[in-house]
Wavefront OBJ file of the C-alpha trace (Angstrom):
o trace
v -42.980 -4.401 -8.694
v -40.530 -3.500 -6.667
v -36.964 -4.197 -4.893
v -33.949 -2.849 -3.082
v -30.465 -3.761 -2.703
v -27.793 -3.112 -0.179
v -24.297 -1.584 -2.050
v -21.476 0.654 -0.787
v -20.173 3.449 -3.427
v -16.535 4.682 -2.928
v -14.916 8.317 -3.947
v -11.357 8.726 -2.815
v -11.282 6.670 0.415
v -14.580 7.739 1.224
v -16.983 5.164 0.788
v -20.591 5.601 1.591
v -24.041 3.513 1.646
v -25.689 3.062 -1.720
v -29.363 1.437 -2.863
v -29.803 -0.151 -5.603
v -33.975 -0.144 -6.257
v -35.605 -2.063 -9.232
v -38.644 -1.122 -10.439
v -40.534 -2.967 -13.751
v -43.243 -2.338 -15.333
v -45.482 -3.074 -18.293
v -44.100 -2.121 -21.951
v -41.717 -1.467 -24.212
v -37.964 -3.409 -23.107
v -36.075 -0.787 -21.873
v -33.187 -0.973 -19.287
v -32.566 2.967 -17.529
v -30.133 3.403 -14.755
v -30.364 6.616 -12.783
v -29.273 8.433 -9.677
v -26.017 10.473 -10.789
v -24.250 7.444 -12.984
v -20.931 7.494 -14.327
v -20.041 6.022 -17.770
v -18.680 2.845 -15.622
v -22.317 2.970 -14.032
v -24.044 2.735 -17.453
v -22.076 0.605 -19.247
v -23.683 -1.927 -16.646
v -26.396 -2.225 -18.450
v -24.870 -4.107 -21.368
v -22.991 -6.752 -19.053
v -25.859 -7.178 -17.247
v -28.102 -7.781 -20.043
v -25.010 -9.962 -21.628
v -24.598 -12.231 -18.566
v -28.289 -12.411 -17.552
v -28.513 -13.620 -21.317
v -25.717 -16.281 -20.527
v -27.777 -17.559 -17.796
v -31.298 -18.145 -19.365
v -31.891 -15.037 -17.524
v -32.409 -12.306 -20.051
v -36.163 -12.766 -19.295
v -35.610 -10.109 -15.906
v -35.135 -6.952 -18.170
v -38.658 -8.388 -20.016
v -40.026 -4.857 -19.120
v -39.408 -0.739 -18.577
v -36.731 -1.505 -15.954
v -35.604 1.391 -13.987
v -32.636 1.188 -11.749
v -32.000 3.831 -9.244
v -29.216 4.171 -7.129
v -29.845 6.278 -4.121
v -28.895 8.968 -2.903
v -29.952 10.452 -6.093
v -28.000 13.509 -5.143
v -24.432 11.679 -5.085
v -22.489 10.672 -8.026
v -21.831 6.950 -8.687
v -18.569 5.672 -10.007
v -17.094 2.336 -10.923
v -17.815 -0.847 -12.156
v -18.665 -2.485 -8.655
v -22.748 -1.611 -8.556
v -22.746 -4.399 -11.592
v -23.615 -7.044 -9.107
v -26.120 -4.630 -6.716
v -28.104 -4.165 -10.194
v -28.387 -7.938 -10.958
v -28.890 -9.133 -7.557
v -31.838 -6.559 -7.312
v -33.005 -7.490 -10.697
v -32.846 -11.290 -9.720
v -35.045 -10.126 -6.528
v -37.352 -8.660 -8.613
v -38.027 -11.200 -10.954
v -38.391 -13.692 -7.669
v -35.577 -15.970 -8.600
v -34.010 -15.273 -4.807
v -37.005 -14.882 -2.728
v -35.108 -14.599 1.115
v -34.642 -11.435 3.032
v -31.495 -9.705 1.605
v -31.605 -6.610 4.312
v -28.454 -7.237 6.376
v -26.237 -8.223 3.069
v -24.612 -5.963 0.779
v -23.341 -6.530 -2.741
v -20.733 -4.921 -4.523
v -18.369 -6.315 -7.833
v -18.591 -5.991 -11.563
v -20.017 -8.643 -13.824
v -18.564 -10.030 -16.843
v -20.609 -10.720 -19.787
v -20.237 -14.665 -18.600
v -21.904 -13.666 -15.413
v -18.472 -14.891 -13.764
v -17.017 -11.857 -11.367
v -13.977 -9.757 -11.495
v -11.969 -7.768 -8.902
v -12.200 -4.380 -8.242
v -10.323 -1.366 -6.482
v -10.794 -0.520 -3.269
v -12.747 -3.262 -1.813
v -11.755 -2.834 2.040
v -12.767 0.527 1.897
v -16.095 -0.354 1.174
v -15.911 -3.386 3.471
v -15.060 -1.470 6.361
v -17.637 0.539 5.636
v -19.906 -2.052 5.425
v -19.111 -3.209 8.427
v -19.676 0.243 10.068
v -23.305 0.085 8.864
v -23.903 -3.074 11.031
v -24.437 -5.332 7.810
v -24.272 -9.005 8.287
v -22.540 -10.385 5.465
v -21.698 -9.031 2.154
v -20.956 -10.539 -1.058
v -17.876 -9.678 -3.381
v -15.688 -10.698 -6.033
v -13.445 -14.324 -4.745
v -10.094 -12.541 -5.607
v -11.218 -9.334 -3.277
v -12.613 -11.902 -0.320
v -8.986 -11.966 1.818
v -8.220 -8.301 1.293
v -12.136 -8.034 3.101
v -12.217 -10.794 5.584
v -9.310 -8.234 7.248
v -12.529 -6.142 8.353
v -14.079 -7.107 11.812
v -17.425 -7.748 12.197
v -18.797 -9.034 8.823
v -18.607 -12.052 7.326
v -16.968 -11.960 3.651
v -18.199 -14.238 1.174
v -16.121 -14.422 -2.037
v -18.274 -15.349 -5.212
v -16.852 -16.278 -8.503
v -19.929 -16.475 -10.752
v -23.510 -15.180 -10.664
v -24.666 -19.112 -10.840
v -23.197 -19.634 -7.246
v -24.481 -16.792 -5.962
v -28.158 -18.034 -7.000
v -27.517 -21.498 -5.617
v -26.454 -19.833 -1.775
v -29.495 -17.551 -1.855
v -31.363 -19.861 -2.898
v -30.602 -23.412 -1.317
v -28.113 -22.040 1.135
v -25.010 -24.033 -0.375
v -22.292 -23.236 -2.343
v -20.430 -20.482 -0.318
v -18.771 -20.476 2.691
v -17.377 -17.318 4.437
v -13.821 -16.305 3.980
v -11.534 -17.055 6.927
v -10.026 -13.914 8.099
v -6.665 -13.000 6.342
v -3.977 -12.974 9.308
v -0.824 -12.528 7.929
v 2.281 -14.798 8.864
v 4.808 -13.386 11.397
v 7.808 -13.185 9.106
v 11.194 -11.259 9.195
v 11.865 -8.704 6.375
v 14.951 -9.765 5.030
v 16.574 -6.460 3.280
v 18.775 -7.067 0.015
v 20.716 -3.950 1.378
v 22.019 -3.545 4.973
v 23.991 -0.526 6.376
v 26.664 -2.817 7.316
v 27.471 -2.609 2.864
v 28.055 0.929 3.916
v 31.835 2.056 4.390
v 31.963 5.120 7.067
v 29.262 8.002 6.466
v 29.455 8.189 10.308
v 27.737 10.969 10.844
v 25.502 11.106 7.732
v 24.303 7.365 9.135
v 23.734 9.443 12.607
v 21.259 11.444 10.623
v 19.423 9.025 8.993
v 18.760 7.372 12.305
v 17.436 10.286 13.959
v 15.581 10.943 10.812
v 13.764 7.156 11.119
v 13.566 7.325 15.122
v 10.965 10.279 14.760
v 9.767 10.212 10.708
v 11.490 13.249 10.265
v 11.766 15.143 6.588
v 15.909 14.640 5.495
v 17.700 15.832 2.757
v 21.211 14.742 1.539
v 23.286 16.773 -0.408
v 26.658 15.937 -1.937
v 28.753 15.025 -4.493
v 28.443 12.413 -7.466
v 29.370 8.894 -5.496
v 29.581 9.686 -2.506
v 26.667 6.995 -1.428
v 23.685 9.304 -1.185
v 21.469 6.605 -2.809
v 23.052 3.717 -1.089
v 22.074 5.226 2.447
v 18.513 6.195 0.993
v 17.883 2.708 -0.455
v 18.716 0.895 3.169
v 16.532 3.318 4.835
v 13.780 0.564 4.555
v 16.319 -1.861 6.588
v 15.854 0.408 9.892
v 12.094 2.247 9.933
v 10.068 0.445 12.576
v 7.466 -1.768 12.729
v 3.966 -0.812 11.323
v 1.149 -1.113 13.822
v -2.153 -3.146 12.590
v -3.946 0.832 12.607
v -1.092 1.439 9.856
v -1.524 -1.720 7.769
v -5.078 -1.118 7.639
v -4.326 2.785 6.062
v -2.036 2.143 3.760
v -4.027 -1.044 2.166
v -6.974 1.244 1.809
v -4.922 3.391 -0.469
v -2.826 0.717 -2.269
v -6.037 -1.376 -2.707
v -7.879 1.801 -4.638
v -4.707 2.163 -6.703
v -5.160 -1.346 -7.582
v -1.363 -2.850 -6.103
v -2.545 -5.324 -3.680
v -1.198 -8.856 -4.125
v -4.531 -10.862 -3.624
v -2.519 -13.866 -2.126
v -0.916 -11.433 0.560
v -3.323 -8.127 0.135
v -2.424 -6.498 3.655
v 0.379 -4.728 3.771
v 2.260 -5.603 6.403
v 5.484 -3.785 5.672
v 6.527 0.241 5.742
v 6.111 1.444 1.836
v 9.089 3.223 0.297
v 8.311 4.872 -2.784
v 11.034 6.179 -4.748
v 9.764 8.696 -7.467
v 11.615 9.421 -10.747
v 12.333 13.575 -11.630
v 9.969 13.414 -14.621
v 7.006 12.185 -12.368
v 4.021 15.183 -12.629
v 2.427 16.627 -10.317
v -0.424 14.514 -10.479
v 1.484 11.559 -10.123
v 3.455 12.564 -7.414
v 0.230 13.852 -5.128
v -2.768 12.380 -6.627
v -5.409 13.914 -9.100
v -7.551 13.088 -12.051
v -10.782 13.591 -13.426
v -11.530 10.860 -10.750
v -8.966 11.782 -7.554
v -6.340 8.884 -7.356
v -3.905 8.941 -4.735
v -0.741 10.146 -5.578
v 2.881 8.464 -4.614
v 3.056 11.053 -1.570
v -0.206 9.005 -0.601
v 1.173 5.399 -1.502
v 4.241 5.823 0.521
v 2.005 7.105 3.688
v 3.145 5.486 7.005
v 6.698 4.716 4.923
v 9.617 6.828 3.118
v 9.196 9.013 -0.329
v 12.751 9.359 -1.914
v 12.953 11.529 -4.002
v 16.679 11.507 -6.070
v 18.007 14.248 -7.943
v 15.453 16.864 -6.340
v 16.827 19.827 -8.308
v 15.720 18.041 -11.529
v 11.897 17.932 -10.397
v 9.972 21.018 -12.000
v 9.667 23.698 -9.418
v 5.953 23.543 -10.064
v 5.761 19.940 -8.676
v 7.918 20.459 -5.971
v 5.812 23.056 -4.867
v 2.614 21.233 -4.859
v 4.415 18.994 -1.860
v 4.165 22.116 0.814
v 0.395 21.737 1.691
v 0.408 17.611 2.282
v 4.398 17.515 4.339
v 2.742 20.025 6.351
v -0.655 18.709 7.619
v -0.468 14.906 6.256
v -2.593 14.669 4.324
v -3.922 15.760 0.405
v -7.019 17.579 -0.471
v -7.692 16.859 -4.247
v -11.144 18.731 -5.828
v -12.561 18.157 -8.674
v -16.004 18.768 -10.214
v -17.295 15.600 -9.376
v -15.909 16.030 -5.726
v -13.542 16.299 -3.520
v -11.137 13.549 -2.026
v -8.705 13.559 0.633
v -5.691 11.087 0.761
v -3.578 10.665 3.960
v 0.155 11.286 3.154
v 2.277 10.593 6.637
v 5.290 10.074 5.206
v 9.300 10.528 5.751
v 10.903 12.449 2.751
v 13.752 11.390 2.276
v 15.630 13.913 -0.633
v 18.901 13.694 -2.645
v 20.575 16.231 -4.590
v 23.999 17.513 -6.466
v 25.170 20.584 -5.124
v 25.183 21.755 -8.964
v 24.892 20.739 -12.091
v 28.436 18.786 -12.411
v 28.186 17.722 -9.040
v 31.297 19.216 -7.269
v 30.441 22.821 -6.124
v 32.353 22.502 -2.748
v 34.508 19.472 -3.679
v 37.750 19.721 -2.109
v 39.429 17.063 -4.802
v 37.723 17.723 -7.911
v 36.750 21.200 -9.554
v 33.596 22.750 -10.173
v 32.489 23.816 -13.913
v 29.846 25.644 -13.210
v 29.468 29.620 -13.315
v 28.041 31.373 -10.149
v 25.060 31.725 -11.637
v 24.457 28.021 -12.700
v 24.920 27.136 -9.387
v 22.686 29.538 -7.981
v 20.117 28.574 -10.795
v 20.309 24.803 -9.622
v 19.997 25.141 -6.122
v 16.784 28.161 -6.871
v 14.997 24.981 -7.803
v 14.272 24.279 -4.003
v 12.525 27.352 -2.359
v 13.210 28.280 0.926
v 9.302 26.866 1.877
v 10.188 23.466 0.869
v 13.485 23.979 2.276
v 11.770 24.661 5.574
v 10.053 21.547 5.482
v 13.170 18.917 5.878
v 13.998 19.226 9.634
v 17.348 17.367 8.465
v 19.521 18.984 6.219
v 22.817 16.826 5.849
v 26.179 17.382 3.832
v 27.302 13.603 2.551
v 30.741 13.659 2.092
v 32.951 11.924 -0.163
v 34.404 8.039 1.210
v 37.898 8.362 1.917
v 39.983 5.979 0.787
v 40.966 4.298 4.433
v 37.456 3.638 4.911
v 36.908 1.649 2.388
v 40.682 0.001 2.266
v 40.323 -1.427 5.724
v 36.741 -3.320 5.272
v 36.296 -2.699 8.915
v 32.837 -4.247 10.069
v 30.188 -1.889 10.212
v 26.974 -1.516 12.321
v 24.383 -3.667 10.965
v 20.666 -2.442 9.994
v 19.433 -4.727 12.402
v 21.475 -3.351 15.317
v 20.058 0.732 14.497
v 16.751 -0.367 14.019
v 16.980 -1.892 17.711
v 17.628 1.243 18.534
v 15.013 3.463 16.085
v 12.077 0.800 17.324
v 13.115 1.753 21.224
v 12.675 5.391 20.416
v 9.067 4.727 19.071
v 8.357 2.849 22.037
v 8.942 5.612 24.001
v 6.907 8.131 21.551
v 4.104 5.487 20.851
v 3.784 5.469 24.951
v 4.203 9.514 25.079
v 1.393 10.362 22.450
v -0.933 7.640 23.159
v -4.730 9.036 22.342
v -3.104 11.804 20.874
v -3.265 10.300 17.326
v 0.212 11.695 16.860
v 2.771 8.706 15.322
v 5.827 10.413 16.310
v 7.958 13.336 16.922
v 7.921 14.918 13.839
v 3.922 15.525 14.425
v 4.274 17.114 17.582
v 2.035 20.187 17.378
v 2.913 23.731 18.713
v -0.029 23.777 21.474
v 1.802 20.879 23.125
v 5.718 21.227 22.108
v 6.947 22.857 25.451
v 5.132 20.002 27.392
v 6.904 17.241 25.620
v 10.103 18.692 24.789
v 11.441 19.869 28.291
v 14.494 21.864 28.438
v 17.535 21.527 30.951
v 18.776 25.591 31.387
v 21.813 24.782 29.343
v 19.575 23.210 26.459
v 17.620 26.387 26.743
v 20.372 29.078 26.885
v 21.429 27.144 23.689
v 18.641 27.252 21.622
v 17.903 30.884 22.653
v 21.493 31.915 21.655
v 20.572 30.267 18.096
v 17.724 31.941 17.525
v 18.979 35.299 18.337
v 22.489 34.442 16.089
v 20.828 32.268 13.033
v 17.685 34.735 12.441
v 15.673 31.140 12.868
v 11.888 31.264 11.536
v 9.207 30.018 14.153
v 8.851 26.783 12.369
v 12.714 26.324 12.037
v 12.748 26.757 15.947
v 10.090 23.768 16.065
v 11.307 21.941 14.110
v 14.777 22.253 16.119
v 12.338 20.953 19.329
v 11.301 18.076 17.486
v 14.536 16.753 16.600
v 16.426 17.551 19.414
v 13.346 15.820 21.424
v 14.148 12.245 18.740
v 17.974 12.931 19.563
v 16.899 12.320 23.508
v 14.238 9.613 22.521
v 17.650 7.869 20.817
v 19.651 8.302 23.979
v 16.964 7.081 26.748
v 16.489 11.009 28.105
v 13.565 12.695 29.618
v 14.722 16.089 29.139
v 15.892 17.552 26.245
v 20.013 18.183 27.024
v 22.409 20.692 25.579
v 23.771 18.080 23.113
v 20.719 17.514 21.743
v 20.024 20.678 20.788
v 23.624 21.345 19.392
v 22.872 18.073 17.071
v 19.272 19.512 16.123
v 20.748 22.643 14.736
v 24.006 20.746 13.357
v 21.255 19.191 11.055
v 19.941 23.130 10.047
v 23.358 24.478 8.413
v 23.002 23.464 4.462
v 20.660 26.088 3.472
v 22.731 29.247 4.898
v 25.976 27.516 3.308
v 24.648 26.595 -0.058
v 21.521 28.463 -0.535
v 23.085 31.730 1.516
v 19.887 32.681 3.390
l 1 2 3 4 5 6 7 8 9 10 11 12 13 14 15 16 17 18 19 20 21 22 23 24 25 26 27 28 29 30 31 32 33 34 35 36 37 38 39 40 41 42 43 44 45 46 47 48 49 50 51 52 53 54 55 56 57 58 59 60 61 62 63 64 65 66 67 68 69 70 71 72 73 74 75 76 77 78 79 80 81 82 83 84 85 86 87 88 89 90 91 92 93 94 95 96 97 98 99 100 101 102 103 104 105 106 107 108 109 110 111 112 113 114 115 116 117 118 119 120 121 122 123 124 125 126 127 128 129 130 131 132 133 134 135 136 137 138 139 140 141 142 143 144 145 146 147 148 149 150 151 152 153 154 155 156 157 158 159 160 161 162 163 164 165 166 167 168 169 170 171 172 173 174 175 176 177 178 179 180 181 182 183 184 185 186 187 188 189 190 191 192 193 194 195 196 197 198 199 200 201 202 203 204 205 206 207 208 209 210 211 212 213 214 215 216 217 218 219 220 221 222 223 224 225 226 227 228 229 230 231 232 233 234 235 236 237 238 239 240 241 242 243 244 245 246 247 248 249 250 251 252 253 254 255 256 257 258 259 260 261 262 263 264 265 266 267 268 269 270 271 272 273 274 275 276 277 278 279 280 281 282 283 284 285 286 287 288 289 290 291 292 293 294 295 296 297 298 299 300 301 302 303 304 305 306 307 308 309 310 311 312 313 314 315 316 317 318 319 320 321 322 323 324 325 326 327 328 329 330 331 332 333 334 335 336 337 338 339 340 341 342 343 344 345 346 347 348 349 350 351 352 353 354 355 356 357 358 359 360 361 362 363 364 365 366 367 368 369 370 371 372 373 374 375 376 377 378 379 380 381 382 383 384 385 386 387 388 389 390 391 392 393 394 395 396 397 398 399 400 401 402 403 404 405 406 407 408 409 410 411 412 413 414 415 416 417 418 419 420 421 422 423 424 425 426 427 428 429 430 431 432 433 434 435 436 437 438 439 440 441 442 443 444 445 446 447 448 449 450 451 452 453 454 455 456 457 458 459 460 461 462 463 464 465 466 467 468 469 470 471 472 473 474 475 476 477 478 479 480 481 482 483 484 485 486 487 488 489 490 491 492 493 494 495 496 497 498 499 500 501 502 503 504 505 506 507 508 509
């Protein structure tokens, strides 16, 4: 005898088709799973056998079962081919009889035969979905996080024993309405209007959000570096559908979606301690997980005190800021985690915090200083296309309590700028300015002759790299996004390469 289940398997945020054949036959009781099982995979066997048990059932594994899941050649992983298994097992036994061919099952059992959540359901949905499956059956606290797929209908089970009765008799389950979340406002605990002068550093960070642009702050002790990353959040614009879907995928593996409101609907910001590793800031295991840099994708990784992050993990950020995404490999395979993200970076000029301080004196010897600041290499370095000095508040600024520009008002501003990039790169699958690629840079970032004779003179005077030059392009093209102009004017550039001074004053290269 003989039967065959629909399932999806899932490595990284790849998730692929998977069978789930039964076979029985004459003999000894024995229960064998094969077809490149994990532990997860066959320590199915004993909930299975527990919860068939629980249900009068136990009499389907009465045999030599075998259980293969196919491909053979592919490794399984997870806990969610538990209901695949029993489903196929049920088939085989003839207690569900009807045509199971356009359904798929995926969800782990628990030895009560009730079902439990697991990781990365939409994935798998979507995939589902991609397959042309009708329906397919899953855990009840995974069933809104899936009905967001088009195309499928998403029924949520809770135990084994309704499952039987809607295969059976056709009652019992109904299909999940799809999960549209409410229109509401994001209301931000901190706004920039909290935020006494920092002109010009506040300039920055807007240009930074208008085109998702890489920006570091440096500066003393207090002076608010924090407090301007923290309100980022207040200003970045609003994420498209395209973007919700991403970024669930990955939160939903990690296992951080809310199953009352499991799309998110909001830009991430991830803010990463100094004694994170690098496998917890990019992803990695024995089984890939994604990584912070991967959580925060489509949304803002600030990262405070970067100096105090081993050089080692630092490093490991080059590859993924560069093309956006992470390659992890391991020896059961390989997995690749999007990482768009904004990096948003804080540091001390030095150890005590007032190298440069006109009011308070620095402690540290020459070569402390240069030690400290040696933590960030010139590659990383290269990588923040805003480099900003945060100075000290002076004391009239925060005496006279004048208002200040809300976050409301910039982000106005920062959402009209993506506008116009959202209508520049459309089919392009480029976000924004910062991913503007060198084939097409001089088509979208035209020059007036002034902007031109600029940029050339800089070049010539600053020894600029070929990526600093882009990345001078890229910002100077956000700087005219920000002030409504088709062509890239002298100003612009002069603020682009305003934004490229720390490293030759602090770093002396």
């Amino acid at each position: 005898m003989f039967s065959e289940i629909n399932s999806v398997g899932l490595f990284g945020l790849n998730a692929f088709a998977v069978t789930a054949e039964a076979s029985v036959s004459p003999g000894q009781p024995t229960f064998d799973i094969v077809g490149m099982p994990d532990i997860a995979v066959q320590e199915s066997k004993a909930r299975i056998r527990a919860a068939l048990s629980h249900m009068e059932l136990g009499s389907l594994l009465g045999g030599r079962v075998t259980v293969n899941l196919a491909p053979a050649s592919v490794k399984k992983i997870g806990s969610m081919f538990d209901l695949p298994i029993t489903v196929a097992l049920m088939k085989l036994g003839r207690v569900i009889e009807r045509d199971l061919s356009d359904d798929v099952f995926i969800g782990e059992i628990s030895l009560n035969g009730s079902l439990s959540p697991i990781n990365g359901a939409l994935s798998m949905v979507l995939n589902a979905a991609a397959q042309g499956k009708k329906r397919i059956f899953l855990p009840k606290e995974n069933s809104r996080e899936a009905s967001v797929a088009d195309g499928i209908e998403v029924y949520g089970v809770e135990h084994l024993k309704q499952l039987i009765e809607f295969l059976t008799r056709g009652t019992g389950l109904t299909p999940e309405k799809p999960y549209i979340p409410e229109e509401q406002q994001l209301r931000h605990a901190a706004d920039f209007a909290e935020v006494m002068g920092q002109q010009s550093a506040k300039a920055a960070i807007e240009t930074a959000a208008a085109g998702s642009h890489n920006i570091l702050m440096l500066g003393p002790p207090g002076s608010g570096k924090s407090m301007l990353a923290k309100r980022i959040p207040s200003i970045l614009p609003k994420i498209t559908f395209q973007e919700s879907i991403e970024t669930t995928q990955i939160h939903s593996i990690a296992g951080l979606i809310d199953p009352n409101e499991p799309l998110v609907t909001h830009r991430p910001f991830r803010a990463v301690s100094h004694t994170a590793s690098a496998v917890g800031l990019v992803g990695g295991g024995s089984i890939p997980r994604p990584g912070e840099i991967s959580l925060a994708h489509n949304g803002v990784l600030f990262l405070d005190e970067l100096p105090e992050f081993d050089r080692k993990v630092l490093e490991t950020l080059r590859q993924p800021l560069e093309n956006g995404e992470i390659n992890i490999s391991r020896a059961s395979g390989s997995a690749c985690y999007p990482c768009d993200v904004m990096l948003v970076a804080a540091m001390n000029p030095c150890p005590c915090g007032n190298f440069g301080n006109p009011v308070k004196k620095c402690t540290c010897s020459q070569t402390a200083v240069a030690n400290y600041l040696g933590k960030i290499s010139q590659p990383v370095l290269d990588r923040i296309d805003i480099q900003i000095e945060v100075k000290p508040v002076e004391y009239d600024d925060l005496s006279r309590r004048s208002p200040q520009e809300s976050s409301a008002a910039i982000a106005e501003r920062i959402q009209k700028a993506r506008d116009i990039q959202a209508k520049r790169f459309a089919g392009t699958g480029i976000k924004s300015n910062s991913g503007i690629t060198s084939d097409i840079i001089s088509e979208v970032c035209p020059l007036t002759d002034e902007a031109e004779q600029m940029i050339r003179r800089a070049f010539d005077k600053l020894g600029l790299s070929a990526r600093a030059y882009d990345r001078i392009l890229k910002v100077s093209r956000t700087c005219a996004d920000l002030a409504g102009s088709e062509r890239i004017e002298k100003e612009h550039i002069a603020q682009a390469i305003s934004y490229r001074s720390l490293d030759r004053k602090y770093w002396n290269r």
